[in-house]
MIMI-466664 format. One line per 3 residues: number of its first residue (from 1); their letters; for each residue x, y, z of N, C-alpha, C. Coordinates in steps of 0.1 Angstrom, whole numbers, plus 5000, padded with zeros to 4 digits. Layout:
N
NUM) a) X:Y:Z:X:Y:Z:X:Y:Z  ... .
//
This chain:
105
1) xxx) 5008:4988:5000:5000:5000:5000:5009:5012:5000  5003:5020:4994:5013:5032:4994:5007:5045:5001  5020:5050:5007:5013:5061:5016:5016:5074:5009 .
4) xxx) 5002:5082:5015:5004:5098:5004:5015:5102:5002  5027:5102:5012:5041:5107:5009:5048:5101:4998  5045:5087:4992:5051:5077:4983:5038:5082:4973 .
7) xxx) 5028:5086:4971:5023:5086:4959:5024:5103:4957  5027:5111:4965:5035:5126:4962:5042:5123:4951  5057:5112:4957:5070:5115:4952:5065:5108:4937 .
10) xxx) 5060:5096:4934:5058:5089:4926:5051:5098:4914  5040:5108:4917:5036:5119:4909:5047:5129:4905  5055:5134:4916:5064:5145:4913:5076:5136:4902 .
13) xxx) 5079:5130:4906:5091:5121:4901:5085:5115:4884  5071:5115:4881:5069:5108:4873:5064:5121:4859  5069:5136:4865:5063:5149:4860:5078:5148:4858 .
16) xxx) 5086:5148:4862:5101:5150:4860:5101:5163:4868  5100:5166:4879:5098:5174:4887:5108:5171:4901  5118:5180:4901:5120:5183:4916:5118:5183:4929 .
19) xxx) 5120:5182:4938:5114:5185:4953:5109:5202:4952  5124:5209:4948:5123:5226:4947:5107:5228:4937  5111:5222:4923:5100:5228:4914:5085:5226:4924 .
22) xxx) 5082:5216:4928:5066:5212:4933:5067:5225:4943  5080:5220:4953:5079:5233:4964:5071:5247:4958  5078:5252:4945:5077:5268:4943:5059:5264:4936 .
25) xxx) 5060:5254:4932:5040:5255:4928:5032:5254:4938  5036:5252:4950:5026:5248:4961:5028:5261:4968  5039:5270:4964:5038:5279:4975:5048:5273:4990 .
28) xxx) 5049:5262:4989:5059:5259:5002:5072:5256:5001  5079:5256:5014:5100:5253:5013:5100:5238:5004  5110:5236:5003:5115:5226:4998:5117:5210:5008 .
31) xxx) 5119:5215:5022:5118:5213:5031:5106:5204:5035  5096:5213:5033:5083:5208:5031:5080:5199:5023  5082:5195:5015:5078:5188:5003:5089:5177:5007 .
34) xxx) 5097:5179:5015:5107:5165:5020:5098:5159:5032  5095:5169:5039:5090:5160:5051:5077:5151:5046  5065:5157:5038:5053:5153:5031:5058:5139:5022 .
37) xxx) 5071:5141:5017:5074:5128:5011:5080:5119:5018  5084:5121:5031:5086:5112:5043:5083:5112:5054  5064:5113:5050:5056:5109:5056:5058:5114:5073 .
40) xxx) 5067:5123:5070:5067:5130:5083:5059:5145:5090  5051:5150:5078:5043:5159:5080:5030:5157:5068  5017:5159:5071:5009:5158:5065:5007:5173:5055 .
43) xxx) 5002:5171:5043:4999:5187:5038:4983:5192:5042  4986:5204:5045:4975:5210:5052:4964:5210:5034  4947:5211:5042:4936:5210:5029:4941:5215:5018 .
46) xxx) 4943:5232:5022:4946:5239:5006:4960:5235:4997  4970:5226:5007:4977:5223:4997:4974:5208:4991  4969:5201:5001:4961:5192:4991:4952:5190:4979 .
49) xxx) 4944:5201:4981:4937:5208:4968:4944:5211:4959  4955:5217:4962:4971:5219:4952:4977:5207:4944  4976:5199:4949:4981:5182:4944:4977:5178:4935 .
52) xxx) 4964:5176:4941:4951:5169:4933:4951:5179:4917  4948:5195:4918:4947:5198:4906:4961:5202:4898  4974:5201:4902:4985:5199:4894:4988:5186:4887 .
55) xxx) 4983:5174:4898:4987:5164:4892:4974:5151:4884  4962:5165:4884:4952:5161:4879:4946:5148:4881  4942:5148:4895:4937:5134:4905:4929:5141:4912 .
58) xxx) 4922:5130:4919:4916:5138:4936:4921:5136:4945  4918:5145:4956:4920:5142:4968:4921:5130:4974  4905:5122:4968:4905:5109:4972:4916:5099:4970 .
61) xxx) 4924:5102:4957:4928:5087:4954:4940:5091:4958  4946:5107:4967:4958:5109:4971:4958:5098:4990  4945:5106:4988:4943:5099:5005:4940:5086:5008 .
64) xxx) 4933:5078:4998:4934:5067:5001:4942:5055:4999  4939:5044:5004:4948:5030:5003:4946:5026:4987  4954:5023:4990:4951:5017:4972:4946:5007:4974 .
67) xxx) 4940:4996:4963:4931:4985:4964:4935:4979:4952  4946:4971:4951:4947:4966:4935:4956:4973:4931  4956:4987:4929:4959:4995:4921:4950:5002:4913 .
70) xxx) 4937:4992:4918:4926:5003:4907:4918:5014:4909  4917:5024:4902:4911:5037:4910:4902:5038:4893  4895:5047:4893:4886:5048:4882:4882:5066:4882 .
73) xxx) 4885:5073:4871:4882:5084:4870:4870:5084:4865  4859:5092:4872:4847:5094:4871:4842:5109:4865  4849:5116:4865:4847:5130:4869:4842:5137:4856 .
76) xxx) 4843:5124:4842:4839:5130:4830:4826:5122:4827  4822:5113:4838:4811:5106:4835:4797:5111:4842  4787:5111:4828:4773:5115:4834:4770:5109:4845 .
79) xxx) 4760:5113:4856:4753:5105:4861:4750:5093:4858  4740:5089:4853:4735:5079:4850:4744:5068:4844  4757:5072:4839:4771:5059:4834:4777:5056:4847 .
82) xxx) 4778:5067:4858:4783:5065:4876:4770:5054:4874  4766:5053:4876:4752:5047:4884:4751:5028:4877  4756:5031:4866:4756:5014:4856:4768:5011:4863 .
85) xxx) 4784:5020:4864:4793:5014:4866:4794:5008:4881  4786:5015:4897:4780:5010:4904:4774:4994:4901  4762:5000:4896:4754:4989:4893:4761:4973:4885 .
88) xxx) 4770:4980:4879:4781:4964:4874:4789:4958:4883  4799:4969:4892:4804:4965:4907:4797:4959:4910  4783:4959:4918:4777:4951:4928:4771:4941:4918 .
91) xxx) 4768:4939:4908:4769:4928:4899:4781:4921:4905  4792:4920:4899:4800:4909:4900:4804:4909:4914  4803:4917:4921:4803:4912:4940:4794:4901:4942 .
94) xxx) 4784:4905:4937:4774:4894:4943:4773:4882:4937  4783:4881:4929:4782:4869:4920:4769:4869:4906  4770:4856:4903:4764:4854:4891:4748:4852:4891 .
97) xxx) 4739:4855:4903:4726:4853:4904:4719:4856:4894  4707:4851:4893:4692:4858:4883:4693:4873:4885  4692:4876:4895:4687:4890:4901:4698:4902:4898 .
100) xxx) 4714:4893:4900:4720:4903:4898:4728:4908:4888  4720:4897:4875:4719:4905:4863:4715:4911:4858  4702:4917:4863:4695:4931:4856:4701:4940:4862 .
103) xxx) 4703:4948:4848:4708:4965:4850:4695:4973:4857  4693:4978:4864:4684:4987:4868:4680:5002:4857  4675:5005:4852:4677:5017:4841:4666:5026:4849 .
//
């Protein structure tokens, strides 16, 4: 599992980015951006909001555990495609039943 300080560096590192360069976009030391990537200081909301839209993610999938590796960008999807791709998850959770074949529309 990787922790937010290891999916910082793995984002910054994967931009071809610096400790300094992220530093001067976030507005904080360099310093900063060392301790955050070893997991020795957390970044406060607004610079998390900072992360998320430089490194074009959310917050969520900064903060959370990873699961697989799989995360799914939703953010260009209508409602109602969120709501099938739900509806397919709990499909194959629940296995192969009658019931939990129908799509719900």
């Amino acid at each position: 599992m990787s922790s937010l300080g290891e999916k910082i560096r793995k984002l910054r590192v994967s931009r071809k980015m610096t400790q300094s360069d992220l530093a001067k976009k976030l507005d904080v030391t360099t310093s900063t951006i060392s301790f955050y990537e070893n997991n020795m200081r957390l970044p406060s909301y607004e610079v998390l909001i900072k992360l998320s839209r430089l490194f074009n993610t959310t917050t969520d999938s900064l903060l959370q555990e990873e699961r697989n590796g799989i995360y799914f960008d939703i953010d260009s999807l209508t409602d109602a495609q969120v709501k099938i791709l739900y509806q397919l998850v709990n499909m194959f959770k629940s296995g192969n039943s009658k019931e939990s074949n129908e799509i719900v529309k």
